[in-house]
N, C-alpha and C positions, 0 to 999 in steps of 0.2 A: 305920326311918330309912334313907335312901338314900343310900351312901356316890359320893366326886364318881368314884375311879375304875369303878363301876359305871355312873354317867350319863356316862361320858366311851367307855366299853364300847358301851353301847347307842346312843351316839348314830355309834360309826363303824359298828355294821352297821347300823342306817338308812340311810347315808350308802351300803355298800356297794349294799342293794336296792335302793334309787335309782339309783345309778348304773345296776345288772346288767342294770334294766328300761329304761334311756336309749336304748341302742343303734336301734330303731325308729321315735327321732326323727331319725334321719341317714338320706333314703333317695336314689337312681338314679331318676331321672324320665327318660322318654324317651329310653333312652339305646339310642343304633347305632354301629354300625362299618362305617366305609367298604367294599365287599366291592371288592377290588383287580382292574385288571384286567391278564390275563396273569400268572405268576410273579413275586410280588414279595414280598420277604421283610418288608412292614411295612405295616402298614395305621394308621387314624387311628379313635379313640371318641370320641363325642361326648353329650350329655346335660344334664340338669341332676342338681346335687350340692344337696338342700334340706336345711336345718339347721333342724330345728321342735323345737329342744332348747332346755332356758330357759337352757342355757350357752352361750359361743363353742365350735367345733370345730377341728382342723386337721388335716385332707390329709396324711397326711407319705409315701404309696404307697400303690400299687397293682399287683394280682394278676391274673392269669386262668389259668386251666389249658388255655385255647387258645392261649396263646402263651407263649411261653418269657421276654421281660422286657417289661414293661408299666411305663411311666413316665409320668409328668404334665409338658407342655411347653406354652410360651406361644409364640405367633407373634403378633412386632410387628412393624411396619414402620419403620425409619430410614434417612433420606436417603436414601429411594424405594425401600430394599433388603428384601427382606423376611429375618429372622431370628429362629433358632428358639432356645430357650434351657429346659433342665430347670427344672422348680420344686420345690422343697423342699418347702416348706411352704404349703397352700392352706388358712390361716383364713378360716372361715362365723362369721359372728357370728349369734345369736339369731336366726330367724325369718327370715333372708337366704337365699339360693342362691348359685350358683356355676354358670355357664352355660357349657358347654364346647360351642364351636362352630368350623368352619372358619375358620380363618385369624386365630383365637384362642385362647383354654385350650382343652389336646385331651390326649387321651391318645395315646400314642405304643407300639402295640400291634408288637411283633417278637418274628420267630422264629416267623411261625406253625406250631401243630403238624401242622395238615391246609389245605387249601384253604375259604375260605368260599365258601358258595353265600349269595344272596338270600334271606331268611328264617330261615337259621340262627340259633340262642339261643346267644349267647357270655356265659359267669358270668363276671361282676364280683367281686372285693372290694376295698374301700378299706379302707388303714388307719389308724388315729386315731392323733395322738400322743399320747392317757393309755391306747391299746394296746386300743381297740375297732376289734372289722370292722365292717365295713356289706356286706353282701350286695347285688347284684344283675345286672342284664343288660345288656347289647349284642342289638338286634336286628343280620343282617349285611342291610345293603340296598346296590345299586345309587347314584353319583353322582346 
């Protein structure tokens, strides 16, 4: 006989392996960073964010070990001005993306540690907020 806290045991570490193995349904599509020109302390990443997990996700940061703070910022336009604004929290629902492009959701890459060249692989990680990473890249290209 199967006692219920035994099935209530077994049914959270299923719940953990499920999860442990979720992470590779969050990944970085195409993602670049602007390679700046002249000395300039902040460049822009851009990409897409696909969420191919049968749960919602949410954005709450992001890392690079080429750059000393990397943040997630929206650029909107009002009353013809254009302004930029951190974002917290980037919910992916189901099977959605999240497209980060000019003059839209961008990452906000400062501090870099060295200079980008054209082609340079800049590592990404996002981080989830029930506290998964998602790994991935920045190509650096040219405007």
């Amino acid at each position: 006989m199967i006692t219920k806290p035994f099935v209530c045991v077994l049914l959270m570490v299923c719940a953990g392996a499920a999860s442990a193995a979720e992470p590779a349904c969050v990944t970085v599509e195409q993602g670049w960073v602007r390679v700046s020109q002249g000395p300039m302390p902040m460049s822009a990443g851009y990409g897409v964010i696909r969420n191919n997990c049968k749960a919602p996700v949410v954005v709450v940061a992001a890392d690079s070990t080429a750059f000393g703070d990397v943040s997630l910022h929206q650029t909107t336009l009002v009353d013809g001005i254009s302004r930029m604004r951190a974002v917290e929290r980037l919910p992916i629902a189901p099977g959605a993306s999240a497209e980060l492009k000019p003059g839209g959701l961008h990452l906000m890459l400062m501090q870099p540690q060295a200079p980008l060249s054209a082609g340079a692989v800049v590592p990404l990680q996002l981080r989830l907020e029930d506290g998964r990473k998602v790994d991935g890249t920045l190509t650096a290209r040219t405007p």
